[in-house]
C-alpha positions in Angstrom: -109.9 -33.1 -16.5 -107.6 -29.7 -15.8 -104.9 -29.4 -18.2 -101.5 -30.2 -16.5 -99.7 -27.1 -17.5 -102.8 -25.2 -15.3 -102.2 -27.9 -12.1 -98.4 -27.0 -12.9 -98.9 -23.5 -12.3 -101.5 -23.8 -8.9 -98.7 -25.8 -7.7 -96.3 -22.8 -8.6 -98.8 -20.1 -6.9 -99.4 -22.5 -4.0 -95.4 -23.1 -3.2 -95.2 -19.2 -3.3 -98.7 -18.0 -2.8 -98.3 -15.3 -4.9 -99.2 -14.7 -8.4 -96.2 -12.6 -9.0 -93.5 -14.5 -7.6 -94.9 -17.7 -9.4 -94.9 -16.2 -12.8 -91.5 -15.3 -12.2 -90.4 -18.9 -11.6 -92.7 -20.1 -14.2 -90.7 -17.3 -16.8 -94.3 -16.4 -17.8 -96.5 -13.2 -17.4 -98.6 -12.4 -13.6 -101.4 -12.2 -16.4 -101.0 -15.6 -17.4 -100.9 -17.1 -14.1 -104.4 -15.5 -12.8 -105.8 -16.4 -16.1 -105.0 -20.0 -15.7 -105.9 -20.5 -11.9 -109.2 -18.7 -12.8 -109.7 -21.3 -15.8 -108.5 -24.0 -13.2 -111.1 -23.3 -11.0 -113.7 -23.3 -13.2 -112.8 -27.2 -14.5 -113.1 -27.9 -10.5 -116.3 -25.9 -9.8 -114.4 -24.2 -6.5 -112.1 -21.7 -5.6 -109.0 -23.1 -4.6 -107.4 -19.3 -3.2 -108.9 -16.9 -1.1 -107.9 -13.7 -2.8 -107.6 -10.6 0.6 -105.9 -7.3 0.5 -102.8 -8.6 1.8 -102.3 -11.4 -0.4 -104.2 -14.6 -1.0 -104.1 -18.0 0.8 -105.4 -21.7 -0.1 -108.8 -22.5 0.7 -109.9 -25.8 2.1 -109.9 -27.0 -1.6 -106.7 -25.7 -2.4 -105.3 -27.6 0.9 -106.6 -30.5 0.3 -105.2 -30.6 -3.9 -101.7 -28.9 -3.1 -99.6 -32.3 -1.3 -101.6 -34.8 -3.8 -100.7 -32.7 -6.7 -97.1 -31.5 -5.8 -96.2 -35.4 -5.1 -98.0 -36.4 -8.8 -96.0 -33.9 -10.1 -92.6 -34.9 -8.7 -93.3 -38.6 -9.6 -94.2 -37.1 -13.6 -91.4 -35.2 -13.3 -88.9 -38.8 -12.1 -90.1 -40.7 -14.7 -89.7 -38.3 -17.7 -86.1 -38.0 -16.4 -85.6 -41.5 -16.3 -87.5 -42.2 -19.8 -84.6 -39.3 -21.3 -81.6 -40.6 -19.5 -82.8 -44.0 -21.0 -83.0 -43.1 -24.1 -79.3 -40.8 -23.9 -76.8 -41.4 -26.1 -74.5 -42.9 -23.3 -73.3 -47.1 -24.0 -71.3 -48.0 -21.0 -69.7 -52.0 -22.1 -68.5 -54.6 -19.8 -65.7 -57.0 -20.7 -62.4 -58.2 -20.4 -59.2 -56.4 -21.9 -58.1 -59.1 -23.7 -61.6 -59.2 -25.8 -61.5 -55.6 -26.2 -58.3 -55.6 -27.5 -58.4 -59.0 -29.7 -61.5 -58.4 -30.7 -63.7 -55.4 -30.1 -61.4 -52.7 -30.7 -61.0 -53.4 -34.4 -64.4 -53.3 -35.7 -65.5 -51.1 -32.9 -64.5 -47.9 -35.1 -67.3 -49.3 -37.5 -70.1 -49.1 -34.9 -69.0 -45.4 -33.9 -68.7 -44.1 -37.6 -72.0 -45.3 -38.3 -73.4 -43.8 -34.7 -71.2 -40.9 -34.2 -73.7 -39.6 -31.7 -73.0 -42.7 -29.6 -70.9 -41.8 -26.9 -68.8 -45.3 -26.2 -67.4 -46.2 -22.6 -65.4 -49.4 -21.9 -65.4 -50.6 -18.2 -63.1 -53.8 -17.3 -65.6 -56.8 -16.0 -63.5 -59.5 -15.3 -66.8 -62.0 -14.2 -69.3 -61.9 -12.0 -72.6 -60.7 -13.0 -71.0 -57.6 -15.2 -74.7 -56.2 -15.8 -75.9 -55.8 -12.2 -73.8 -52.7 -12.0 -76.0 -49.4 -12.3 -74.1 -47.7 -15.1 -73.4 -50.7 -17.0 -75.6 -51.4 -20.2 -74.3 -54.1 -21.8 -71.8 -56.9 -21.2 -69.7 -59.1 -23.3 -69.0 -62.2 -20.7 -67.1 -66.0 -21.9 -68.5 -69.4 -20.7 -70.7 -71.7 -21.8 -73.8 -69.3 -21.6 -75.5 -70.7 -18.6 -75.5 -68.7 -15.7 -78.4 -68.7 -13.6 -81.2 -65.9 -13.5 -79.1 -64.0 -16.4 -80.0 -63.9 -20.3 -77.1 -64.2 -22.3 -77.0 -64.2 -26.4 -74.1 -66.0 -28.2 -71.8 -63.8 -30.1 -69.8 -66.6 -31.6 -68.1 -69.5 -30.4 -65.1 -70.6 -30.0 -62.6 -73.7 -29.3 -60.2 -74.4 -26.3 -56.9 -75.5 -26.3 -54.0 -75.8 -24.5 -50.8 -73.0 -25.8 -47.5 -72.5 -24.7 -44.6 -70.5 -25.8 -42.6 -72.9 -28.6 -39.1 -72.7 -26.0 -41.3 -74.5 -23.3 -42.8 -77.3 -25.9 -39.2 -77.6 -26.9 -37.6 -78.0 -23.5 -39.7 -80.3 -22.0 -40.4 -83.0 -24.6 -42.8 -85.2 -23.5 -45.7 -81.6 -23.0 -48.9 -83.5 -21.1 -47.4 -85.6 -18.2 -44.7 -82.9 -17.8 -47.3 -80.0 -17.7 -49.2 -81.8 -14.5 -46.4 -83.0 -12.2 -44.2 -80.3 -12.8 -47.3 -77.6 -12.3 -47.4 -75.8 -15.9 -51.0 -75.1 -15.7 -52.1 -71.6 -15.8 -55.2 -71.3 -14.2 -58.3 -69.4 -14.0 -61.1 -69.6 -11.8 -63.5 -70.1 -14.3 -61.2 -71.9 -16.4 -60.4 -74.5 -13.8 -63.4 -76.2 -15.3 -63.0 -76.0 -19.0 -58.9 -77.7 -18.1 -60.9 -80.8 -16.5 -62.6 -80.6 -19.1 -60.1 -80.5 -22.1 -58.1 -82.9 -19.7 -61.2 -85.4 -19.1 -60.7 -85.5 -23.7 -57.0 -87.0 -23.4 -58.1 -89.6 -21.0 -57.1 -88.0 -18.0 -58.6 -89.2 -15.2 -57.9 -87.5 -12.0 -58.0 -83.5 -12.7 -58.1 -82.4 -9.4 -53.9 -83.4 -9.1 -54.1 -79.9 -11.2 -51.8 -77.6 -10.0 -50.3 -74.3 -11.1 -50.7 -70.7 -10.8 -54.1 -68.9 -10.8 -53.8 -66.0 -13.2 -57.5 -64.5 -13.4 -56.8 -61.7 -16.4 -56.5 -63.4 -19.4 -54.2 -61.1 -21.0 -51.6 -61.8 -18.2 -52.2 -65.3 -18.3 -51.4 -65.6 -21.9 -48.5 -63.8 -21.7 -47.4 -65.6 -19.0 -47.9 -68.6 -21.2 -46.0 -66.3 -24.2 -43.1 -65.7 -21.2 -42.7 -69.8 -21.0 -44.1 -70.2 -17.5 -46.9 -72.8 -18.5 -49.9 -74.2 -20.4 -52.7 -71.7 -20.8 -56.1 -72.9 -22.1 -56.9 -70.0 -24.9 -59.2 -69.7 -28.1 -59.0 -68.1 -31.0 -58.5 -64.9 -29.9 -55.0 -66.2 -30.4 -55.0 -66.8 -33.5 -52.0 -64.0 -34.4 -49.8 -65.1 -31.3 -49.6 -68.4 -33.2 -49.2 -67.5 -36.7 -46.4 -65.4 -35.3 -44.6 -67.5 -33.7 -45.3 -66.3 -30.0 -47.1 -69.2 -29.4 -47.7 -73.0 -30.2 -50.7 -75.1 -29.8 -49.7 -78.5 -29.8 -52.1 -80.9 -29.3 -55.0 -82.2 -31.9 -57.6 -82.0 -28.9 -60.3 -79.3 -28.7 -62.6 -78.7 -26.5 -66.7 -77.4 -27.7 -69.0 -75.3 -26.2 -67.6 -72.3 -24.9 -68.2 -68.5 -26.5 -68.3 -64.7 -25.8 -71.8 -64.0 -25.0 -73.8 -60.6 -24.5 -75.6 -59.6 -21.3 -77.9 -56.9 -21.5 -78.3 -54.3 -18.2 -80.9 -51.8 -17.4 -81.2 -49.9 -20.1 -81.9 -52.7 -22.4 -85.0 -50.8 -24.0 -82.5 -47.4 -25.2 -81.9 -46.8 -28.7 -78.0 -46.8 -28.3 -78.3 -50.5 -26.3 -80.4 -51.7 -29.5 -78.4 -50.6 -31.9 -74.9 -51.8 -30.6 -76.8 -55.0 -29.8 -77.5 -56.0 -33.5 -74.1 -54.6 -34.5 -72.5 -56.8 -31.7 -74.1 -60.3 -32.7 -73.7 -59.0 -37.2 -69.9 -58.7 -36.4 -70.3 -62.0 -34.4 -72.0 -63.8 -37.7 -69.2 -61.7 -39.8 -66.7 -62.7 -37.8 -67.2 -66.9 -38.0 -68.0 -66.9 -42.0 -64.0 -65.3 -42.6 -62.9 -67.4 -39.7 -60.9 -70.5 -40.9 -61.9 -73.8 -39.2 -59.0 -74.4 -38.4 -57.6 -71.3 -36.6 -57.1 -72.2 -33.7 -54.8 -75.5 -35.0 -52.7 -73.2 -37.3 -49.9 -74.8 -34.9 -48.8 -78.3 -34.8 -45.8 -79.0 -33.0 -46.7 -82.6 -32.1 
């Protein structure tokens, strides 16, 4: 079998049919080239150029190599490309604003001192399927896990229940029946589910009376629930809203089975994907051992 740097070069001389002018694009020496066509030539057992006075030209051979050759050598040429943009240093992370900035940015500095040569990009991915984007390569995504045709690995869990800001809890008394008739639900569309849900735990019995606003960013729903204009299901990403006094989780009822979990995207196999991967779910593990149990029900006011 010829060497592929000597079908490299016959693809050079046969683009430019001339020794010269492919040795220059090949930054090597006209020497060089003749010495490796000749050597070429000899692996084949035929000439593949007719050599004339005026210049040389392919022979049947050479015709019938070049277009097999020069498409072999583009698809060689894709793939290495791909396998080295794979394996770049580029991390490109779906998610939410409110887990970046409750969660991810802290200990994010600890991921990027121990890989400085990790190049870290943060692109907003509210929902949807956050990985089917070309440039994405991993995604942090909350639910219960189970969305179809997608892997997802659980980064931690984490409880629901309802918050409000302590002026609303105090103006209105009587919080649950208040907070349906008089619309203080703060919705979102994937959290219309998880308030039937939490709602389905108190005895209620007809959630789809359920009205009130439809905030889909989280960080603007809680602090529209912070601003006093409802009930906001929220976990314990809140945890310093409460302890501070912005918020107030009053009732004793939690709701299981919801979490952040990580989606991987098309560059699952790169170095930099794998290694902010096992950082990812550590911090997760880290994260739930120094969590109270009770975090989330720091707040009593009923």
């Amino acid at each position: 079998m010829p060497s592929i740097y000597s079908l490299q070069i016959f693809d050079a001389v046969a683009r430019r049919l001339s020794f010269t002018r492919a040795a220059e694009d090949l930054s090597i020496t006209q020497g060089a080239v003749s010495y490796q066509i000749r050597h070429l030539e000899e692996d084949i057992g035929t000439a593949l150029f007719d050599r004339g006075g005026r210049g040389i030209t392919l022979t049947a051979s050479g015709e019938a190599l070049r277009p097999t050759l020069a498409r072999a050598l583009d698809d060689i040429r894709s793939v290495v490309e791909k396998v080295a943009k794979d394996a770049g240093s580029g991390l490109t992370i779906s998610l939410t604003t409110y887990f970046a900035a409750r969660w991810l940015l802290p200990r994010l500095a600890g991921f990027m001192r121990n890989h400085p040569h990790v190049e870290v990009r943060l692109m907003h991915g509210p929902g949807g399927n956050p990985t089917s984007a070309e440039d994405v390569d991993v995604a942090v995504r909350w639910g219960r896990g189970n969305w179809s045709g997608q892997e997802a690995e659980l980064i931690f869990g984490s409880k629901l229940t309802p918050v409000c800001s302590p002026d609303l809890l105090k103006n209105h008394g009587s919080v649950l029946p208040l907070a349906i008739y008089l619309g203080k639900i703060l919705h979102d569309d994937e959290m219309r589910t998880p308030w039937a849900e939490w709602l389905a735990l108190t005895g209620f019995v007809d959630p789809e009376t359920l009205e009130g606003p439809v905030i889909p960013d989280p960080n603007v729903r809680m602090q529209a629930a912070i601003d006093g204009h409802g009930f906001a299901l929220a976990d314990a990403l809140v945890a310093n809203d409460i302890s501070e006094g912005r918020l107030v989780a009053p009732f004793d009822i939690n709701l299981d089975g919801y979490g952040y979990y990580l989606m991987m995207g098309r560059r699952s196999s790169s170095k930099a994907v794998g290694d902010f991967r096992e950082w990812l779910l550590g911090e997760g593990v880290n994260y739930l051992r120094g969590q109270a149990p009770t975090s989330i029900e720091s707040s009593k006011a009923l």
